[in-house]
N, CA, C and O atoms as a GROMACS GRO file, in nm:
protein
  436
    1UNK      N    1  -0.375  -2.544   0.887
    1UNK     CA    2  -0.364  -2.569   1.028
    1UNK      C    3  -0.493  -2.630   1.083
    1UNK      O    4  -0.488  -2.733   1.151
    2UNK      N    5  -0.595  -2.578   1.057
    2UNK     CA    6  -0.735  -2.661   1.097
    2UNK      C    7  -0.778  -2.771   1.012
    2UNK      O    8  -0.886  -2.827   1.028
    3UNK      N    9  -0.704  -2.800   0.929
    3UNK     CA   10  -0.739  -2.901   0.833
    3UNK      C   11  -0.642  -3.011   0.896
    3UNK      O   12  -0.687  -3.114   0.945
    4UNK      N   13  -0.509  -2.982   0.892
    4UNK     CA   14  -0.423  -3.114   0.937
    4UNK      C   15  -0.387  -3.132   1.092
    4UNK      O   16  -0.328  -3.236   1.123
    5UNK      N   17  -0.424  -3.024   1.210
    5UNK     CA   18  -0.342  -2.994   1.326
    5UNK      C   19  -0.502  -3.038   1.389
    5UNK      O   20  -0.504  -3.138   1.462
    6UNK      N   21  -0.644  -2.961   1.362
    6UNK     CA   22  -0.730  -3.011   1.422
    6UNK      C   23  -0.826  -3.098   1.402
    6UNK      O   24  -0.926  -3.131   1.466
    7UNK      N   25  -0.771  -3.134   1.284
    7UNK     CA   26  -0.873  -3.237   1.189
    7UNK      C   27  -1.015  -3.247   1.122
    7UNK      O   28  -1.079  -3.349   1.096
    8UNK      N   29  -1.051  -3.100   1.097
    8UNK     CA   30  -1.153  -3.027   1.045
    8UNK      C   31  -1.141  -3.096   0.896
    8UNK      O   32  -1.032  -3.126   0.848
    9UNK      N   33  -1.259  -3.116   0.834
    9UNK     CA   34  -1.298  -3.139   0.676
    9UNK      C   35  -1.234  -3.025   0.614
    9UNK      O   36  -1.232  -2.918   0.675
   10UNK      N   37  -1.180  -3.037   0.496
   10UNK     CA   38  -1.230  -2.959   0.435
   10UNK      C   39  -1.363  -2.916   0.371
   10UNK      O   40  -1.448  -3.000   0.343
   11UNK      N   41  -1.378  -2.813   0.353
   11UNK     CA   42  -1.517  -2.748   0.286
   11UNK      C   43  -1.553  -2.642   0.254
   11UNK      O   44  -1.461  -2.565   0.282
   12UNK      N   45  -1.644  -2.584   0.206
   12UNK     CA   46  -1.648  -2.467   0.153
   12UNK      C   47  -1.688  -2.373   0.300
   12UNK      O   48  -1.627  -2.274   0.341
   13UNK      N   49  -1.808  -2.436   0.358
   13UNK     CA   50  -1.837  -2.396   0.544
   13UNK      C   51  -1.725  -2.364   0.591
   13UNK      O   52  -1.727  -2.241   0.597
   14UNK      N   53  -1.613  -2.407   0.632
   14UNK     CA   54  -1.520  -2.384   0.653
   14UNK      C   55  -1.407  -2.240   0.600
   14UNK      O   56  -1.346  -2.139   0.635
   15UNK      N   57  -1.429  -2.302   0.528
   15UNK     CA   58  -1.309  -2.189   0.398
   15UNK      C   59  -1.406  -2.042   0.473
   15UNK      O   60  -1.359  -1.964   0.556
   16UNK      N   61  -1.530  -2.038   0.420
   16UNK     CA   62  -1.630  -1.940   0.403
   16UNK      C   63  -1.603  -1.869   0.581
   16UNK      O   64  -1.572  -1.751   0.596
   17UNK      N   65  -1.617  -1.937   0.666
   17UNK     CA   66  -1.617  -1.907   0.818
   17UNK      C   67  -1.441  -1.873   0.853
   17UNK      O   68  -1.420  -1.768   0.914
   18UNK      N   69  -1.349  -1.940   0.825
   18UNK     CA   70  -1.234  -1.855   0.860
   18UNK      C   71  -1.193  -1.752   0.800
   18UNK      O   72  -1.140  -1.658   0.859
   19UNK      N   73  -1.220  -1.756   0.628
   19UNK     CA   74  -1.180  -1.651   0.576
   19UNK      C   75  -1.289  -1.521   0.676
   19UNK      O   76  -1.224  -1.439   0.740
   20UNK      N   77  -1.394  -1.515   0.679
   20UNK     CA   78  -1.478  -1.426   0.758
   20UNK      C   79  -1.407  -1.384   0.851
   20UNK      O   80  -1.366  -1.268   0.846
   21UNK      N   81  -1.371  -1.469   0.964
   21UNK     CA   82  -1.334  -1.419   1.099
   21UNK      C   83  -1.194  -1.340   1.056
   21UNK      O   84  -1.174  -1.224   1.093
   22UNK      N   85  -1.118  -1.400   0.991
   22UNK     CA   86  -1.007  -1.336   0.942
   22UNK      C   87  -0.985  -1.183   0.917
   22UNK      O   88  -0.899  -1.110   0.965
   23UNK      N   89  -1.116  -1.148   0.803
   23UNK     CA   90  -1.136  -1.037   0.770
   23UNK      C   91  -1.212  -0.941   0.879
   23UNK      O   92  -1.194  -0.821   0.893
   24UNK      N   93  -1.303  -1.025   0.953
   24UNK     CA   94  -1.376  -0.952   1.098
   24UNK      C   95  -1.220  -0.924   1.173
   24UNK      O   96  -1.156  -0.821   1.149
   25UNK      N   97  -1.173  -1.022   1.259
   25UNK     CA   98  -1.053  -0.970   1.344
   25UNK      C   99  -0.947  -0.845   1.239
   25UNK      O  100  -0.901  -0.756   1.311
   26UNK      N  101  -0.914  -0.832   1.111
   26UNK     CA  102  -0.825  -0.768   1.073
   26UNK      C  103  -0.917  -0.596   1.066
   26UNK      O  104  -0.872  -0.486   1.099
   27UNK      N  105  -1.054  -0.630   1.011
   27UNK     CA  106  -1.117  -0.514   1.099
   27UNK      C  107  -1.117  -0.447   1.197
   27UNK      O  108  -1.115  -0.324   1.198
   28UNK      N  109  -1.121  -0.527   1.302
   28UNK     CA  110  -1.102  -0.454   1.432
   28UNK      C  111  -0.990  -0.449   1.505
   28UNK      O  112  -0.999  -0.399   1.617
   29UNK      N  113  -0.867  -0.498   1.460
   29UNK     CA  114  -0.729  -0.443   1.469
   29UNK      C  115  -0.682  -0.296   1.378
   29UNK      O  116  -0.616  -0.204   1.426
   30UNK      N  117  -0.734  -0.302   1.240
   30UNK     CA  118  -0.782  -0.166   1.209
   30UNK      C  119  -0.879  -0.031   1.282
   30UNK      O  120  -0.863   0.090   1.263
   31UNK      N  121  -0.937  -0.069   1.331
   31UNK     CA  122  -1.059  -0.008   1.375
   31UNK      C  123  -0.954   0.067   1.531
   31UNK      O  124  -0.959   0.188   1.553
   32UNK      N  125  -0.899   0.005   1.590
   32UNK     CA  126  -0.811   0.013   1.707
   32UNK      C  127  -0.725   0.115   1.695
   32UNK      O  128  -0.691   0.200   1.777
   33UNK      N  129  -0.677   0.088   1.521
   33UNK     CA  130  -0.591   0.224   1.540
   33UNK      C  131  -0.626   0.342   1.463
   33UNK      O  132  -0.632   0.350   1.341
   34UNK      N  133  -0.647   0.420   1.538
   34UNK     CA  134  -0.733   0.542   1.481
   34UNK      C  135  -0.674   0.626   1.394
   34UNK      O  136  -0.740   0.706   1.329
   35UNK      N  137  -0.560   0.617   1.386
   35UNK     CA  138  -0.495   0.695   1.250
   35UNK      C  139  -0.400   0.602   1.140
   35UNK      O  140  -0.291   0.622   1.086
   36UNK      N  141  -0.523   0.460   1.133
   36UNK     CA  142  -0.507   0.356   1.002
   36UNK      C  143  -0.518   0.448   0.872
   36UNK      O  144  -0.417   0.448   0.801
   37UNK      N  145  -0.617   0.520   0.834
   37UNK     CA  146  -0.566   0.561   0.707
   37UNK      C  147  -0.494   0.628   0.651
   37UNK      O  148  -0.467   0.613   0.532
   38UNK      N  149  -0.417   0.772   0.774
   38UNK     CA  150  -0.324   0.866   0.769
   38UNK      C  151  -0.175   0.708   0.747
   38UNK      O  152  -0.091   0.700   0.658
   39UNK      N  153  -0.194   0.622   0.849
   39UNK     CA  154  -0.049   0.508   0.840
   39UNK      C  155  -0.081   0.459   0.692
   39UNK      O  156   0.020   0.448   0.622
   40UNK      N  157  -0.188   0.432   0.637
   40UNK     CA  158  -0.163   0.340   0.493
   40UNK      C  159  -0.146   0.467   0.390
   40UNK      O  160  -0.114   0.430   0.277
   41UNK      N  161  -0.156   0.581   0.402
   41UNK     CA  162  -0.110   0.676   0.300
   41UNK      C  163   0.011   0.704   0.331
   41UNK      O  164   0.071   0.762   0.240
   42UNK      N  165   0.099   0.676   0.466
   42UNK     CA  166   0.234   0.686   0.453
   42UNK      C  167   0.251   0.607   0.436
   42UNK      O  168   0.302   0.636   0.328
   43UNK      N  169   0.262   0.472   0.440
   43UNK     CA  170   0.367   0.318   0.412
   43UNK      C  171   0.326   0.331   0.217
   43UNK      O  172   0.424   0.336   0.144
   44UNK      N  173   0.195   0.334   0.154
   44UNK     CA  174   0.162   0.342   0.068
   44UNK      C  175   0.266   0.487  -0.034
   44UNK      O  176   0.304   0.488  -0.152
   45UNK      N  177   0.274   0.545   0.028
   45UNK     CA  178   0.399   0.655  -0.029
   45UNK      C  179   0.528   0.615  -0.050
   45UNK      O  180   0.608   0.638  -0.141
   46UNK      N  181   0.535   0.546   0.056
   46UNK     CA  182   0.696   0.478   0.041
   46UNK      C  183   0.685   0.368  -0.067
   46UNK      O  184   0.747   0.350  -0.172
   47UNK      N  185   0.575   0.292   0.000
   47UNK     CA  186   0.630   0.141  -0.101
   47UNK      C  187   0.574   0.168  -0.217
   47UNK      O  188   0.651   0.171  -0.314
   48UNK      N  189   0.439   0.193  -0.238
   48UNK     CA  190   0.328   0.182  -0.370
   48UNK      C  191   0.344   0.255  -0.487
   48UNK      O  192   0.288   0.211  -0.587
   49UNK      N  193   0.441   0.407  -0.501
   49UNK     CA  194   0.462   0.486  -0.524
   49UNK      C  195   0.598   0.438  -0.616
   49UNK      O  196   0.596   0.479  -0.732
   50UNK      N  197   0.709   0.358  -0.578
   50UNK     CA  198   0.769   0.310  -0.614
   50UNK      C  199   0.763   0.217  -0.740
   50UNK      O  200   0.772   0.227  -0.862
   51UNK      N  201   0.740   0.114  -0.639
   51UNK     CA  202   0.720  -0.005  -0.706
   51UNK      C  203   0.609   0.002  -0.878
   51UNK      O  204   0.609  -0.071  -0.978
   52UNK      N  205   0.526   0.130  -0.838
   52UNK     CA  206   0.438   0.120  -0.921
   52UNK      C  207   0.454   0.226  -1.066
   52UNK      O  208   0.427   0.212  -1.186
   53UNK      N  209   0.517   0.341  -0.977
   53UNK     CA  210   0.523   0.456  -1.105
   53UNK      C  211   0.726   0.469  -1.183
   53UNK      O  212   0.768   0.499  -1.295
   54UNK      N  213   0.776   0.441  -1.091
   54UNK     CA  214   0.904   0.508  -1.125
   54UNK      C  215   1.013   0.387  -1.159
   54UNK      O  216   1.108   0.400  -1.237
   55UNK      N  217   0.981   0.268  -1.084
   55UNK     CA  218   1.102   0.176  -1.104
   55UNK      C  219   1.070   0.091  -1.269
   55UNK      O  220   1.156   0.067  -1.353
   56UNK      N  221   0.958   0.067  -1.275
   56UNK     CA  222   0.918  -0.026  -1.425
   56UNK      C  223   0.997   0.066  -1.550
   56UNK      O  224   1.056   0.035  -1.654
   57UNK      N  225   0.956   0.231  -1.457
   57UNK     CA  226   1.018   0.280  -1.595
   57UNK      C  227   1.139   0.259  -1.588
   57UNK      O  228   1.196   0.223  -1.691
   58UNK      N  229   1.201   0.273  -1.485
   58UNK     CA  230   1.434   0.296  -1.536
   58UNK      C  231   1.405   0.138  -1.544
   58UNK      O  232   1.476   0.079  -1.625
   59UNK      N  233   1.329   0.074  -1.485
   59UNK     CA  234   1.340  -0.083  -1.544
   59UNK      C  235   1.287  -0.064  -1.720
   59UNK      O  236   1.335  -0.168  -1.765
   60UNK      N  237   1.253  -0.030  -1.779
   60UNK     CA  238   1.244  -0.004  -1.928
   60UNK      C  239   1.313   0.069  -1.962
   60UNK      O  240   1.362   0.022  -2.065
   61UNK      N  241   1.367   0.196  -1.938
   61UNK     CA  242   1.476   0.247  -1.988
   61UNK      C  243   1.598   0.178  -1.986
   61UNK      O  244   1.661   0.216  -2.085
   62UNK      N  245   1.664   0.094  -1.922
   62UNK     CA  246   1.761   0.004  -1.888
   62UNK      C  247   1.780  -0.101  -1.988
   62UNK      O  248   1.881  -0.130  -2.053
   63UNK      N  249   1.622  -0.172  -1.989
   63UNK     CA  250   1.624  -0.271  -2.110
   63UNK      C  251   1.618  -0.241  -2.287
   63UNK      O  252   1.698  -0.276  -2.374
   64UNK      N  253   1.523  -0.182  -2.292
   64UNK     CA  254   1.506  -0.123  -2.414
   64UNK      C  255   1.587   0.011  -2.482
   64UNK      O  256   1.565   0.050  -2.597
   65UNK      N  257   1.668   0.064  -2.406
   65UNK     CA  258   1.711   0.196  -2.447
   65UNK      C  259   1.687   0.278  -2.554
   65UNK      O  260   1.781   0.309  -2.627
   66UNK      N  261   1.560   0.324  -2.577
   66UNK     CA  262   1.508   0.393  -2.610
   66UNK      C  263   1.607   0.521  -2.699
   66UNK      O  264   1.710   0.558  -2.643
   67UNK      N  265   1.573   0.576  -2.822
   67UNK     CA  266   1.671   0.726  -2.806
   67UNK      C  267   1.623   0.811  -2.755
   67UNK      O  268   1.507   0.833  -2.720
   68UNK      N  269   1.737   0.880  -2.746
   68UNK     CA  270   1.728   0.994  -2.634
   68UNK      C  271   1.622   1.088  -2.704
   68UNK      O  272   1.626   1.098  -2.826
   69UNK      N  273   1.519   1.163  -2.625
   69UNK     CA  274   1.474   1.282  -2.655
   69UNK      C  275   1.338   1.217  -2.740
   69UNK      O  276   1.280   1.300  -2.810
   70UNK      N  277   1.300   1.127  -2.740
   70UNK     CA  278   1.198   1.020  -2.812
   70UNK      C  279   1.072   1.059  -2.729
   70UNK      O  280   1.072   1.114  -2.618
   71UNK      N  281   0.978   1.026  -2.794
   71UNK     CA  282   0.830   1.035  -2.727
   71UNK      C  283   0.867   0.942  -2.571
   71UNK      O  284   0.880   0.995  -2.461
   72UNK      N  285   0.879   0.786  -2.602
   72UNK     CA  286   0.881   0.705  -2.499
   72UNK      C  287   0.997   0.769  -2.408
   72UNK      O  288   0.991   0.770  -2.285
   73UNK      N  289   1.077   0.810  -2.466
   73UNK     CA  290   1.202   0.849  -2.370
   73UNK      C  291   1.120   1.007  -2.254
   73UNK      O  292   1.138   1.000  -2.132
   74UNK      N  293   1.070   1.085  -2.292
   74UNK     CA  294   1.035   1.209  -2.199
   74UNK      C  295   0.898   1.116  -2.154
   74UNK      O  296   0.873   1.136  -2.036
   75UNK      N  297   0.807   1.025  -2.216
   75UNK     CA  298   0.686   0.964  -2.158
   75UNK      C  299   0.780   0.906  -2.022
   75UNK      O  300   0.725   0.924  -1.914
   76UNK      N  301   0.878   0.856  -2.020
   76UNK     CA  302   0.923   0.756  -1.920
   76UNK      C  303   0.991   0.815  -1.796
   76UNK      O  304   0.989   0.764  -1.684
   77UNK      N  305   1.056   0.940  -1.834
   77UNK     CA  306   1.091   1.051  -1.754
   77UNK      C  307   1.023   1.105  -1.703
   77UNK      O  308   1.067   1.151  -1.598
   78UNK      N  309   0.904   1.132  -1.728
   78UNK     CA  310   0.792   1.212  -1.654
   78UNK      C  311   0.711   1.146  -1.567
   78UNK      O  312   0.647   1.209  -1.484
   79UNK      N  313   0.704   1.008  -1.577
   79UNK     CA  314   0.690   0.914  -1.487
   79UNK      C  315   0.751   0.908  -1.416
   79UNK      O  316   0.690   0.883  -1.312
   80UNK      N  317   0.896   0.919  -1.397
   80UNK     CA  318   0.996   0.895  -1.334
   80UNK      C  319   0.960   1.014  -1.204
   80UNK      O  320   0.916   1.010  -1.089
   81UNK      N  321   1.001   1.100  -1.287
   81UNK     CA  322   0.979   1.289  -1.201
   81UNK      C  323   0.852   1.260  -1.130
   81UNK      O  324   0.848   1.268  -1.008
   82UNK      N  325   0.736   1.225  -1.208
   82UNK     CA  326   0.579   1.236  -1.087
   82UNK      C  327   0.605   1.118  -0.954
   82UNK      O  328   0.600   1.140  -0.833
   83UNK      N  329   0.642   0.961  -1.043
   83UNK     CA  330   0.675   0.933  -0.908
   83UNK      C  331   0.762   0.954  -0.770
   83UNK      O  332   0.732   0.927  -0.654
   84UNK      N  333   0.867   1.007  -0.819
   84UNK     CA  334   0.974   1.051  -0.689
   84UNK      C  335   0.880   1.138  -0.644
   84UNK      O  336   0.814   1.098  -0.548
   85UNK      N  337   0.858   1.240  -0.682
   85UNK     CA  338   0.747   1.352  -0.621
   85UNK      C  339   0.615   1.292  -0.520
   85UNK      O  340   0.578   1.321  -0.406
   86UNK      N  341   0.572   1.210  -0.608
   86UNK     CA  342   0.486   1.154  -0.525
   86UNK      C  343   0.530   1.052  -0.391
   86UNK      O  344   0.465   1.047  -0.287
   87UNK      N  345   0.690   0.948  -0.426
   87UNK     CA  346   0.673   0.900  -0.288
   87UNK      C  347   0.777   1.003  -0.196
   87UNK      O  348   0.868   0.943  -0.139
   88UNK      N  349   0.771   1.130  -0.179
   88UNK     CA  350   0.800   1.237  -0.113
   88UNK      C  351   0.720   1.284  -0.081
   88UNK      O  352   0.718   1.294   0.041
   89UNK      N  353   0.604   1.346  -0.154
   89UNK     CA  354   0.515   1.385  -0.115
   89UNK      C  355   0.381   1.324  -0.035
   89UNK      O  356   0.296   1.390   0.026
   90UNK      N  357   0.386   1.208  -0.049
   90UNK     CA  358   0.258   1.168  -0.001
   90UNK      C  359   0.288   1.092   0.136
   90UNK      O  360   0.196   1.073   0.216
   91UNK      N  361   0.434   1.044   0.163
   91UNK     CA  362   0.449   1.026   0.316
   91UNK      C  363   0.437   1.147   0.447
   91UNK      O  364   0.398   1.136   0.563
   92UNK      N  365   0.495   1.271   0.363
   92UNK     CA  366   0.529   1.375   0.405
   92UNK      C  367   0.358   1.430   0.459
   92UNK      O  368   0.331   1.445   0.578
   93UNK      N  369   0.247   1.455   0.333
   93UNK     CA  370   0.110   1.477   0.385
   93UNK      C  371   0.063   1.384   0.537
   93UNK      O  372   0.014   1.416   0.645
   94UNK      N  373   0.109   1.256   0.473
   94UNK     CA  374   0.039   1.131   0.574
   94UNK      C  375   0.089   1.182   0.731
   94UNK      O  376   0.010   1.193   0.825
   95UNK      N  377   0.239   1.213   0.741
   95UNK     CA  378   0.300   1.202   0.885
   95UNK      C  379   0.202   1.351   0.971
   95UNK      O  380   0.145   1.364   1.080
   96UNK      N  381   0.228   1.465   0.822
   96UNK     CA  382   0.147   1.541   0.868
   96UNK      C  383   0.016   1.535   0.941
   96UNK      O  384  -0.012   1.589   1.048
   97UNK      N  385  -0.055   1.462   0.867
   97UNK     CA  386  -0.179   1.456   0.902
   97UNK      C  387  -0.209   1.338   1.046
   97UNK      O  388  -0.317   1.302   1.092
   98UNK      N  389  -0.086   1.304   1.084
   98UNK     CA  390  -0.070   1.221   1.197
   98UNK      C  391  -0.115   1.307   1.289
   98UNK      O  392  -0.227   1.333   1.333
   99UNK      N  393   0.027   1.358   1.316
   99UNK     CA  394   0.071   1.483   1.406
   99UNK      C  395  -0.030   1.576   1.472
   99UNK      O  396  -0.057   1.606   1.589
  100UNK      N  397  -0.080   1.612   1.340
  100UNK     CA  398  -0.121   1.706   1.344
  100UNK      C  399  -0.323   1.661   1.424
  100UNK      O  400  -0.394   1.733   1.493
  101UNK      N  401  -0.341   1.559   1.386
  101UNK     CA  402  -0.491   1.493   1.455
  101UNK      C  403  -0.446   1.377   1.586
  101UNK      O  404  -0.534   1.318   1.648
  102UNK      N  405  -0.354   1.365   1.604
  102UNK     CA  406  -0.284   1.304   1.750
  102UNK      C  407  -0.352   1.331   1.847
  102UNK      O  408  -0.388   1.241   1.922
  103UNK      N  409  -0.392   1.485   1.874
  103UNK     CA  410  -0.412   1.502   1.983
  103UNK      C  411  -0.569   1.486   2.030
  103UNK      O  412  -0.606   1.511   2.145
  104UNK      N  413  -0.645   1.446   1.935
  104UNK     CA  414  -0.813   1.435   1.905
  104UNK      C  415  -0.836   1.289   1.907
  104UNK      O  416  -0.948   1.248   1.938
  105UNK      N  417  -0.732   1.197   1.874
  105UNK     CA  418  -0.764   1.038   1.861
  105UNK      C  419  -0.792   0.947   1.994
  105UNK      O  420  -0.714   0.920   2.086
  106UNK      N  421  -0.942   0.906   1.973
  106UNK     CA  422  -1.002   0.839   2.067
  106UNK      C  423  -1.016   0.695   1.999
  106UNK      O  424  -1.018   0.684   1.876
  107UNK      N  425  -1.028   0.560   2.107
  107UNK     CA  426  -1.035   0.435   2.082
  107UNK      C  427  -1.174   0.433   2.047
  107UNK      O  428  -1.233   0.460   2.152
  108UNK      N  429  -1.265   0.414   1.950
  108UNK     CA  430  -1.401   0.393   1.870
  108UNK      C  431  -1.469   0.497   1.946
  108UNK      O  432  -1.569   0.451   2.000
  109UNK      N  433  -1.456   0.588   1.963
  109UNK     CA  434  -1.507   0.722   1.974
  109UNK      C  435  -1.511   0.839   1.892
  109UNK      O  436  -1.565   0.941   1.934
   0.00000   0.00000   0.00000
């Protein structure tokens, strides 16, 4: 957009100065909301938790079918079991820990 809309060079000055402000403004839209890290340990429960511990595995159990009762077969299950646990458990802490510090949350105070 500043390269073709305002007719800025490219350059590294450039690159170097928006990526900055980028990361400055996404700072202080963070900074604004005072219970950012209680929100990224809940969205992070839902999505990260997933995607990362439990689906690769029934996505490998699915492909490879393994026999039953096999090292890889209970290794892949127990993955399975920690992640559900975990994206249950770790939204459940997060909302908690909302709630529960709600009533103390000041704007950069």
């Amino acid at each position: 957009m500043l390269v073709k809309k305002l007719k800025f060079t490219p350059s590294f000055k450039l690159r170097l100065i928006t990526r900055t402000l980028y990361v400055a403004f996404t700072m202080f839209i963070g900074m604004l909301i005072p219970f950012f890290g209680s929100l990224l340990g809940f969205l992070g429960g839902l999505v990260f938790a997933p995607t990362t511990y439990f689906l690769p595995c029934i996505m490998w159990l699915a492909v490879y079918k393994p026999i039953r009762f096999s090292l890889s077969w209970f290794a892949n299950w127990i993955c399975i079991i920690l992640g559900l646990a975990l994206m249950i458990l770790a939204p459940i802490g997060a909302l908690r820990q909302i709630i529960l510090s709600a009533k103390t949350y000041k704007l950069f105070f």
